[in-house]
Each structure stands twice: as structure tokens, then as C-alpha cells.
N, C-alpha and C positions, 0 to 999 in steps of 0.2 A: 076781265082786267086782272093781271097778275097779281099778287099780292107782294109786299116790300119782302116778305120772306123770300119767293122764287124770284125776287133781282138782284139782294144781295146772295143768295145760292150761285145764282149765274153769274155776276158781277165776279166773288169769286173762285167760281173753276175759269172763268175767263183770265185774269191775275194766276193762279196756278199752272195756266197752261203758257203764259206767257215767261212765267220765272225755268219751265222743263225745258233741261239742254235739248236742242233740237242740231240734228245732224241734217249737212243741204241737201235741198231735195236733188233730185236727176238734174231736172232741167233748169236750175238756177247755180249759179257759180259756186265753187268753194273759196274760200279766201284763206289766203297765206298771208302773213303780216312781217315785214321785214323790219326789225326794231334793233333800239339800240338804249345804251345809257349815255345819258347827255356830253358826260367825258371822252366817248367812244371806247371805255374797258370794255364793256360787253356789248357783242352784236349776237344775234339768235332770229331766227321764223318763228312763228307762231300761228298755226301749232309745227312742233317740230315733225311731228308722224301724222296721215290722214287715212283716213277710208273712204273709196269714193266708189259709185260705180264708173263702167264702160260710157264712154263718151258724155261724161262728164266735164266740164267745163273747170281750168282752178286759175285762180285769179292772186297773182302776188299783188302785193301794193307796200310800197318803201312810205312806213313811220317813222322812220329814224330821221330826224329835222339835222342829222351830223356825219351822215354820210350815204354815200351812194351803194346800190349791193346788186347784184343778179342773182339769178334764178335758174342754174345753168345745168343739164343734166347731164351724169357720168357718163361719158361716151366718148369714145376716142377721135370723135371728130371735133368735140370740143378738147383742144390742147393737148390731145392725147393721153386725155383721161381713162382710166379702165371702163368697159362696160358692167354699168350697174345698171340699166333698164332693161326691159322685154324683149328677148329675140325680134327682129321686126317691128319695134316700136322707134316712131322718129326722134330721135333727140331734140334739144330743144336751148335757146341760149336767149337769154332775154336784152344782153347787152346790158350797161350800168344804166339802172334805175335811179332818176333824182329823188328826193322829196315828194310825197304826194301821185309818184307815177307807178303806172301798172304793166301786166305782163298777165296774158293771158293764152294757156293751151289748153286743146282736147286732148283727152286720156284715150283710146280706145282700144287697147291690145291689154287684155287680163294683166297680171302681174305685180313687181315690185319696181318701184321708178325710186332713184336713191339722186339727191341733187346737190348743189352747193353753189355757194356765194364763193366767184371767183377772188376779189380781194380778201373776204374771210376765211376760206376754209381750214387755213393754219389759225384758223382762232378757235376752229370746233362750228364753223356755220354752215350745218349742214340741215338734211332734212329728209324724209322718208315718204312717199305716199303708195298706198296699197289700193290696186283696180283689182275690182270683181274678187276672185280668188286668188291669194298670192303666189300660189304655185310654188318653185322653188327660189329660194334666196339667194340676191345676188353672191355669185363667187367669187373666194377670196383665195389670190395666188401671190406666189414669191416675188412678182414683180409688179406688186401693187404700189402705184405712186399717190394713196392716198396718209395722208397723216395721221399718225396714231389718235391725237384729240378729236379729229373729223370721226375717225371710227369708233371709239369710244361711244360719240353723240348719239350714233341711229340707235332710234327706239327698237325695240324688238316688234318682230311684224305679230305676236302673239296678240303683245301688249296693242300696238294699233287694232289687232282686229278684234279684241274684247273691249276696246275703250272708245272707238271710232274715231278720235282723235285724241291726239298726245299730247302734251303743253311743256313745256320747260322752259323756264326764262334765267 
């Protein structure tokens, strides 16, 4: 029979290991949170940078109860965006997201995937996620049609890959 010592011991590294930031595993979703402040001054993802492996799953989901948002990656077939994802990686548009609704893609092409809320992006609502090894960072040319505050916002892929995820609200 155990003694009350080894179940409070266990008790707490059980509470210990529950309060340790844990990064998602492979095989279960990352989530991205689409938020807002009640007024609608600021809209933001959360976390704004990620680190994920190869065929990974990431899961948006709109908390913002005051507006709608997408999840829409740079890529010239979305609106004729610049390419900011992996050579050969499929882009991806989630269409406006309600309240409470999701959007869900696989990663599977190494790289840096750079995305944005199509009604936010002149607010800065943007977002970063790094697969496997990031390789080289998206390129930036004279006929970039994204907004100085959008670009401003990406985290540095450094910073995601020492942090595993980035937060900014």
C-alpha cells in the first residue's frame, strides 16, 4: 500500500505536468484561435507564429462572438496574393468563418506558410506557421501587395522555432 507521502509526490508531478506548456503532438490538431475585442478595435490569431511537424493537422476556430475572419494563405490564387508558402505546397482559403466555426488543413511540404484574415489584413491579421525545417523565408519583392502593418506582424521564424509558438494579442 502506498504511503500518503508517494500520492501526494505523485498527485503532485501529476499537477506539475499538467501546468508544463505542451506543444501538439503529430497526430492531434494544432489550433489557431481567431479573436477579437468586443468593440472590434483589435482582431489577432492566437498564437500568431507556430511550429508544427510534416502532416500535421491545424485547426482555426473564430472566438471572436463580433466578427467573422478566414484563414486564407498567401498565394496568388487567393486574390492574387504574393507567394508566401512552399514551393509546391497547396494553398488554402477557409472562406469567412462564423462564431464558433472551424477550418481545418494538413501541412505536408517542409517550410514557412505566412497566412492572413482576408477582411483583417490592413489591421495586421496575419500569421506565421513553420513545418519541419523552415528552409528559406518567404521572399520579399518590389511588387509586394501586402501591407506594411501585416508585415510588420510576422513573427520571426527564429523566434517560432526557439519558442514553438508565438502569442501576441
Amino acid at each position: 500500500m502506498p504511503s500518503r507521502r508517494h500520492v501526494l509526490l505523485a498527485g503532485g508531478g501529476l499537477l506539475a505536468g499538467l501546468a508544463w506548456p505542451r506543444l501538439p503532438l503529430a497526430g492531434s490538431p494544432a489550433e489557431i484561435r481567431m479573436q477579437g475585442k468586443a468593440d472590434g478595435s483589435h482582431v489577432w490569431f492566437d498564437p500568431i507564429g507556430l511550429h508544427v511537424e510534416p502532416g500535421q493537422i491545424i485547426r482555426w476556430i473564430n472566438l471572436d462572438p463580433g466578427n467573422s475572419h478566414t484563414a486564407t494563405a498567401y498565394h496568388p490564387k487567393n486574390a492574387d496574393h504574393p507567394l508566401r508558402i512552399p514551393d509546391g505546397a497547396e494553398p488554402w482559403n477557409s472562406d469567412y468563418l462564423l462564431p464558433n466555426e472551424t477550418f481545418s488543413v494538413m501541412l505536408t511540404v517542409e517550410g514557412v506558410y505566412d497566412f492572413f484574415c482576408i477582411p483583417h489584413e490592413h489591421a495586421g491579421m496575419v500569421g506565421r506557421i513553420v513545418v519541419g525545417r523552415p528552409g528559406s523565408p518567404p521572399k520579399e519583392s518590389a511588387h509586394q501587395t501586402i501591407p506594411d502593418i501585416a508585415l510588420q506582424a510576422f513573427p520571426s521564424i527564429d523566434e517560432i522555432m526557439q519558442r514553438g509558438a508565438v502569442r501576441r494579442t
